[in-house]
C-alpha positions as CSV (number, residue, x, y, z in Angstrom):
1,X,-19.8,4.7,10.7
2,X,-21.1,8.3,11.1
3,X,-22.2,10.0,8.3
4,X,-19.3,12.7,9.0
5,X,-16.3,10.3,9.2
6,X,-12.9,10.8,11.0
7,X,-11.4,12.6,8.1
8,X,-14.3,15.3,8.2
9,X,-13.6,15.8,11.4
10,X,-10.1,15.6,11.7
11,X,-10.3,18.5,8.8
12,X,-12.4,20.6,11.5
13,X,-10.0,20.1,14.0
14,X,-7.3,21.4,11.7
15,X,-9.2,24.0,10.5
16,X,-10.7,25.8,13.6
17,X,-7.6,24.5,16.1
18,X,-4.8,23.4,14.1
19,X,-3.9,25.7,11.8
20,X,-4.9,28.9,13.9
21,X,-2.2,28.0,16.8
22,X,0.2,27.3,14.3
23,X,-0.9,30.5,12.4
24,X,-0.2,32.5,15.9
25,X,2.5,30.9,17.3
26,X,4.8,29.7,14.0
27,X,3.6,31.3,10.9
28,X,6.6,31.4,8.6
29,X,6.6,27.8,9.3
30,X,3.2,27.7,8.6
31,X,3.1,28.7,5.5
32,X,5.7,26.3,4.6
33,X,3.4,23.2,5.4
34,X,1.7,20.5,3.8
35,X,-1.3,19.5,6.1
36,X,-3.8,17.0,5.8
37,X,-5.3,13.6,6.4
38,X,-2.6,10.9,4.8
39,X,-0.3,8.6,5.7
40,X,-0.8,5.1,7.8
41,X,-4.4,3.1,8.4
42,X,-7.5,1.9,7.2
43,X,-8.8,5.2,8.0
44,X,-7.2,6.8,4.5
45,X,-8.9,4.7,2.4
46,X,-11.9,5.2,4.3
47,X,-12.3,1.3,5.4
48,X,-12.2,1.9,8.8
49,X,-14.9,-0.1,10.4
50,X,-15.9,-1.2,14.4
51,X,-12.5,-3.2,14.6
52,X,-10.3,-0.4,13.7
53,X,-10.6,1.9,16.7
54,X,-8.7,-0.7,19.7
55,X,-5.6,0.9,17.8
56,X,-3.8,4.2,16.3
57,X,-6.9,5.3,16.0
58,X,-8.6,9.2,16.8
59,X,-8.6,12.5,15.1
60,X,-5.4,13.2,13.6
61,X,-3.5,16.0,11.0
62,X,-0.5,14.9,9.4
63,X,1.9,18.1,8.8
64,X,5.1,17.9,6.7
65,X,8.3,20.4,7.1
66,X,10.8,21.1,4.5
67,X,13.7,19.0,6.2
68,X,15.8,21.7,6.8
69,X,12.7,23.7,8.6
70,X,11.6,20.8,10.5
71,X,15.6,20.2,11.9
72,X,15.8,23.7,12.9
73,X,12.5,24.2,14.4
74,X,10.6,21.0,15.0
75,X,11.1,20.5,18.4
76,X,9.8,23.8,19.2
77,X,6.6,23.5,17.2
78,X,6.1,20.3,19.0
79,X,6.3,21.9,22.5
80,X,3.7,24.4,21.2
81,X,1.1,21.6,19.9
82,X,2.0,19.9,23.2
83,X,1.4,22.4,25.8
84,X,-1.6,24.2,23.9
85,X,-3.4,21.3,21.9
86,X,-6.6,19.4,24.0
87,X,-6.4,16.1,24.8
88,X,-10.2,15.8,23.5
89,X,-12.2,17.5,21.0
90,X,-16.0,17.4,20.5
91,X,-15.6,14.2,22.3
92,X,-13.2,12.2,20.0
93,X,-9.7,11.1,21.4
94,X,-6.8,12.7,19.6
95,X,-5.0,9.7,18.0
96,X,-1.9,8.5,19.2
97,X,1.1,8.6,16.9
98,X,5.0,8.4,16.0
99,X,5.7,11.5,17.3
100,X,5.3,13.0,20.7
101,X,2.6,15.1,20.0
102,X,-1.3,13.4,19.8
103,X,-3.4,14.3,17.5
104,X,-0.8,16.1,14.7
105,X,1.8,13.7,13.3
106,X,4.7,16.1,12.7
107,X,7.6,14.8,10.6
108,X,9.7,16.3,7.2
109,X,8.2,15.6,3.9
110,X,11.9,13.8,3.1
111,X,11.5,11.9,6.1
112,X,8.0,10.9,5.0
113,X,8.9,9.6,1.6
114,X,11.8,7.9,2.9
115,X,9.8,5.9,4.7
116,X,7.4,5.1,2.8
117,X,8.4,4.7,-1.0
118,X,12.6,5.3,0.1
119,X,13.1,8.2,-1.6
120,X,13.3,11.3,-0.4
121,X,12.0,12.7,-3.9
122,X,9.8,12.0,-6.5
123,X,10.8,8.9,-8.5
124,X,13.2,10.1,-11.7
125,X,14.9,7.3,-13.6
126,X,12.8,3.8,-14.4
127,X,15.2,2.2,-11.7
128,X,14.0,4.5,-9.0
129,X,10.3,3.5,-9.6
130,X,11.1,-0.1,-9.4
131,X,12.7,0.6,-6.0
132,X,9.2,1.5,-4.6
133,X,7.1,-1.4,-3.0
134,X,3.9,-0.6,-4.4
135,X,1.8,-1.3,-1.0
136,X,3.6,1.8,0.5
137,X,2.5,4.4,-2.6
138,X,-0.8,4.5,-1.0
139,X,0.7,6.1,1.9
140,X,1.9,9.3,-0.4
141,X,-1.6,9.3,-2.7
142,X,-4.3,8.6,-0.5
143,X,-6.2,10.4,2.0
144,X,-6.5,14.3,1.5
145,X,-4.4,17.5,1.6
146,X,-5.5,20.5,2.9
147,X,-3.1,23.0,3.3
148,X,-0.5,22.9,0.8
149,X,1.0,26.5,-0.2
150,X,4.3,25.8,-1.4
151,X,2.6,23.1,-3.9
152,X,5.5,20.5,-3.7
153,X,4.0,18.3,-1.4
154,X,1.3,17.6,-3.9
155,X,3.0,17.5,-6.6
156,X,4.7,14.9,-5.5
157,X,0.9,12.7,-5.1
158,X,0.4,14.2,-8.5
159,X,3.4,12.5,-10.0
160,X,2.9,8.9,-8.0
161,X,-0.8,9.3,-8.9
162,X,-0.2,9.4,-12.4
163,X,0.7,5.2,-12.4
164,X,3.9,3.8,-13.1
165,X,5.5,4.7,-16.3
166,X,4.8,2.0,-18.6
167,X,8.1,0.2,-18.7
168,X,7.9,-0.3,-15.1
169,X,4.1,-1.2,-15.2
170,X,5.8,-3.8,-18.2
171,X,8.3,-5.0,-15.7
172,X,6.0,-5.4,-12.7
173,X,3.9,-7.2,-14.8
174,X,6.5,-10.1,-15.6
175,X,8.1,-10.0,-12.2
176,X,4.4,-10.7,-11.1
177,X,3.9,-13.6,-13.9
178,X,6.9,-15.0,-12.8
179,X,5.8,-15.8,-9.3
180,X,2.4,-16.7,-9.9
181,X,3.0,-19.0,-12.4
182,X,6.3,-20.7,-12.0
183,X,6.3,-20.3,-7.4
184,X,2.6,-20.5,-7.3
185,X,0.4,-22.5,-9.7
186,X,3.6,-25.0,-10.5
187,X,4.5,-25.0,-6.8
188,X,1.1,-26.0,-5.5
189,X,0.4,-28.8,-8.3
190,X,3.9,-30.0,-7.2
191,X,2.8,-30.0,-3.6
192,X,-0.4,-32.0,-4.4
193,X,1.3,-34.4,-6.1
194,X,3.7,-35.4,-3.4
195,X,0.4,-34.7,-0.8
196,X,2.4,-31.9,1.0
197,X,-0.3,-30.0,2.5
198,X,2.0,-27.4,4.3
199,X,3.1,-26.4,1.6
200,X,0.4,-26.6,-0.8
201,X,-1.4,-24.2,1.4
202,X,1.5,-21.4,1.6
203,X,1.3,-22.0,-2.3
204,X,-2.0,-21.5,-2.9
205,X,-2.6,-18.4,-0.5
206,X,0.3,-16.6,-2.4
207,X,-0.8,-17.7,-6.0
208,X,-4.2,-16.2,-5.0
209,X,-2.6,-13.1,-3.8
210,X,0.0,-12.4,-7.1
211,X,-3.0,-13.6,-9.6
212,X,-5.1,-10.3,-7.9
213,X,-2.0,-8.1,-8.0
214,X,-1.6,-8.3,-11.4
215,X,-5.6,-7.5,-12.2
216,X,-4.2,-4.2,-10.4
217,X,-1.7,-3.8,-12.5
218,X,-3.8,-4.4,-15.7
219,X,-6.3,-2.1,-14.4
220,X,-3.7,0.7,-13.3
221,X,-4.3,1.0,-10.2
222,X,-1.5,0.5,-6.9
223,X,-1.8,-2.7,-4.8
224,X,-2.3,-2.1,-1.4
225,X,-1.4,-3.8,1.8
226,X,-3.0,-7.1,1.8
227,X,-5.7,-6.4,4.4
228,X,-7.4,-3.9,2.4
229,X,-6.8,-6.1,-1.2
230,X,-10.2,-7.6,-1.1
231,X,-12.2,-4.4,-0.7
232,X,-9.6,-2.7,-3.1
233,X,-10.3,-5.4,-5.6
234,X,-13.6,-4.8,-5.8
235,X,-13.3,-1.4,-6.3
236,X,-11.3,-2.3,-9.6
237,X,-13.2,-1.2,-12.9
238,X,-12.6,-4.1,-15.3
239,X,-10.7,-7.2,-13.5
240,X,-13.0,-7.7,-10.5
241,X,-15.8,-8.2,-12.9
242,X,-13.8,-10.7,-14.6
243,X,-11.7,-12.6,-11.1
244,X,-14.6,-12.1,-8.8
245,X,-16.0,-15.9,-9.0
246,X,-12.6,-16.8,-8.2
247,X,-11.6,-15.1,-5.5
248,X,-14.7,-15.0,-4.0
249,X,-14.7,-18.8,-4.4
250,X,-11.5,-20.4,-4.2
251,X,-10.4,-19.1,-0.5
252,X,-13.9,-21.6,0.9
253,X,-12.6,-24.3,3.0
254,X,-15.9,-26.1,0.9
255,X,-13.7,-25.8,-2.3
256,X,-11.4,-29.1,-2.3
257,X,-7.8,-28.7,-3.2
258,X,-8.7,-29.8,-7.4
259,X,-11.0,-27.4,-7.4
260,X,-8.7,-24.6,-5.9
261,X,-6.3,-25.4,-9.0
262,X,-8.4,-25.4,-11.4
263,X,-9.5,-22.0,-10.6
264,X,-6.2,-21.0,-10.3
265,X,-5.7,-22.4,-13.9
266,X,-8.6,-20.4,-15.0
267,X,-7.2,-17.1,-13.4
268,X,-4.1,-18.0,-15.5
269,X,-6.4,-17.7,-18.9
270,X,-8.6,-14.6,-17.7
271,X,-5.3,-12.8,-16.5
272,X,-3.2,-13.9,-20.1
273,X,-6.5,-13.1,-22.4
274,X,-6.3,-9.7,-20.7
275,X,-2.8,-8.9,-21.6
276,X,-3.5,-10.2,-25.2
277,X,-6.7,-7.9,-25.4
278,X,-4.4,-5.4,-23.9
279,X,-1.9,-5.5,-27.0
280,X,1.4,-6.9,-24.4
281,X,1.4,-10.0,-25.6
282,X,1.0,-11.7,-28.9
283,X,-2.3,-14.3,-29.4
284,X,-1.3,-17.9,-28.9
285,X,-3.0,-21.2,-29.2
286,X,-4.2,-22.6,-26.4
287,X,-2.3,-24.8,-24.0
288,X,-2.3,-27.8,-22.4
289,X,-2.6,-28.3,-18.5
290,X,0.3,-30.6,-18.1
291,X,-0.1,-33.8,-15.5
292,X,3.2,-33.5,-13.5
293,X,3.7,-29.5,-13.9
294,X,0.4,-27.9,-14.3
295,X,-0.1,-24.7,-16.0
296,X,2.6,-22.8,-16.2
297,X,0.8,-20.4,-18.6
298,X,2.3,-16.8,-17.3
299,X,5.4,-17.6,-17.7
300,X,4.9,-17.5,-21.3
301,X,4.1,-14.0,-20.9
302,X,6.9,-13.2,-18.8
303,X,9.0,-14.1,-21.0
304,X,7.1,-11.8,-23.7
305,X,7.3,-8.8,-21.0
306,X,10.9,-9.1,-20.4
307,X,11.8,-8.8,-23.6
308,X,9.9,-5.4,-23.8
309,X,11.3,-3.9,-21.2
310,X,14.0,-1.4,-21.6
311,X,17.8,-3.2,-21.2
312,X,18.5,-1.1,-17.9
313,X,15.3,-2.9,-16.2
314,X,15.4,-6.1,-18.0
315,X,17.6,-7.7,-14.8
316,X,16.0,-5.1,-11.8
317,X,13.9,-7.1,-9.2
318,X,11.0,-4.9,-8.6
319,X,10.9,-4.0,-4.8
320,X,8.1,-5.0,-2.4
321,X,6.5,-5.2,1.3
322,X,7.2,-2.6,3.5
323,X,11.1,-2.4,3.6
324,X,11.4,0.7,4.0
325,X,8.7,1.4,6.2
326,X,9.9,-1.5,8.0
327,X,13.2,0.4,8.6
328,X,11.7,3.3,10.0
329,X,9.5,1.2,12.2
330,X,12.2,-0.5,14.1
331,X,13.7,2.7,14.9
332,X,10.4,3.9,17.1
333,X,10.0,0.8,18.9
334,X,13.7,1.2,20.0
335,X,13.0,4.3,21.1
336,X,10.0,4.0,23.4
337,X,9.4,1.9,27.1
338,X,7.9,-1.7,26.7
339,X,5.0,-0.7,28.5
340,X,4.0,1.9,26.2
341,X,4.3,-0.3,23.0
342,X,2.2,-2.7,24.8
343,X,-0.4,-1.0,25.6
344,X,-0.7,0.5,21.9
345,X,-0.6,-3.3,20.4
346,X,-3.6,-3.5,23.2
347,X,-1.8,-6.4,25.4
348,X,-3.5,-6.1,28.9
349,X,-2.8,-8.3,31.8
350,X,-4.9,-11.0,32.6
């Protein structure tokens, strides 16, 4: 990548174009804006690479509206960006996005968090929080803001930013044990067993993937969609030291299906040492792998978790994938021509 990368420049482009139309043409509006670089793509974390530009890819300035502002006057700042905006700038295309107008991604800031984290306001009660998919947070904290007056916007990615209160971060935790331990770790040792390959393999991919999103969660830090989670992980302060032999190991196709468990098993000790270190669970003896149900190990410390947790979360399933994104997503396709959506997933005609 350039030493300048697309956010740099996308933060010229609102700076010297961007911002002085809509300074011209709409400034009460204006001045009611939160602008910046946010949102959807590899590009906000800054792990774009030479595969991410066949795609939803360009300059681009995300702007929210109050939603009141953006029903009463949206449409006409759209025209403006439509008619006046280039198609180019300094040679880079203007990205093509979910609104009418490329190269500024124009939507309500309620609209935004509603599809993203599916509220239309900062998280306020510990049941709210656990009605966020965690992936979809990164959409609200990362990338950059750079025109922000009224302040709410960011605080908003202040409040996110801040991590989950702890009784949620508590009852993630055990939701998380849960499945890596009793639909992952038991589930593929079951699967061995009986020499089901199908779904020892679905087994193993998704105890691999809930073993790493709990090292976020005992570092802090939001899981994100699991393309990014491996460069993510690494990123990690404390648990990628600890996991990285593992998953840098047990995803070879040279590592034979005993081996994969037993790594697994040994994830299940680093993860459960952690929490111990970590004061959420009690020290314990150490257990025995058994022959028929393997090591069901976290579900010890689920059971310890639960019974931490406040009594209005103790029975509240924590919510995750992209539901709510998924809602809002269906809705655009609807409303465009086949062609277009073919042409942006990059399906060209023999």
């Amino acid at each position: 990548m350039a030493e300048r990368g697309i956010i740099e420049e996308s933060h010229d482009f609102w700076s010297e174009v961007v911002l002085p139309l809509l300074g011209e043409t709409h400034p009460d509006e204006t001045a009611l804006m939160a602008a910046g670089f946010f949102g959807y793509g590899s590009e906000v974390l800054r792990l774009d690479d030479q595969y991410s530009t066949d795609h939803h890819f360009g300059l681009r300035v995300n702007v929210l509206l109050p939603g009141a502002v953006m029903q009463a006057r949206g449409a006409a700042i759209e025209d403006t960006l439509a008619t006046r905006l280039p198609h180019s700038w300094r040679g880079r295309e203007l990205r093509e996005g979910y609104t009418r107008t490329n190269g500024v991604a124009l939507t309500s800031l309620e609209q935004h968090l509603q599809s993203t984290i599916g509220l239309s306001h900062p998280p306020a009660t510990l049941t709210e929080w656990l009605s966020i998919p965690e992936e979809d947070i990164t959409h609200v904290v990362a990338g950059e803001v750079w025109h922000d007056p009224s302040g709410r916007f960011s605080a908003i990615r202040s409040a996110l930013a801040a991590y989950y209160p702890e009784p949620v971060r508590l009852r993630r935790l055990a939701h998380w044990c849960r499945y890596f331990s009793g639909m992952g770790v038991y589930a593929l040792k079951r699967a061995l067993l009986r020499d089901n390959m199908l779904y020892a393999s679905t087994s193993f991919a998704r105890s691999l993937r809930w073993g790493v999103q709990i090292a976020f969660m005992l570092d802090r830090t939001y899981y994100p969609y699991d393309k990014w989670m491996t460069d993510m992980f690494f990123r990690l302060p404390r648990m990628s030291n600890r996991l990285a032999h593992i998953v840098e190991g047990a995803p070879l196709v040279s590592t034979d299906w005993d081996e994969k468990l037993e790594m697994l098993h040994e994830m299940s000790d680093i993860l459960d040492q952690t929490m111990v270190e970590d004061g959420l669970i009690a020290p314990h003896p150490r257990y025995r792998v058994s022959p028929s149900s393997g090591y069901r190990l976290l579900e010890s410390a689920y059971a310890e978790l639960i019974r931490k947790c406040p009594a209005e979360i103790k029975t509240v399933v924590p919510q995750w994938e992209q539901v709510h994104w998924e809602s809002f997503h269906s809705g655009f396709v609807d409303g465009i021509d086949l062609p277009t959506w073919r042409r942006m997933l990059v399906l060209e005609e023999e």
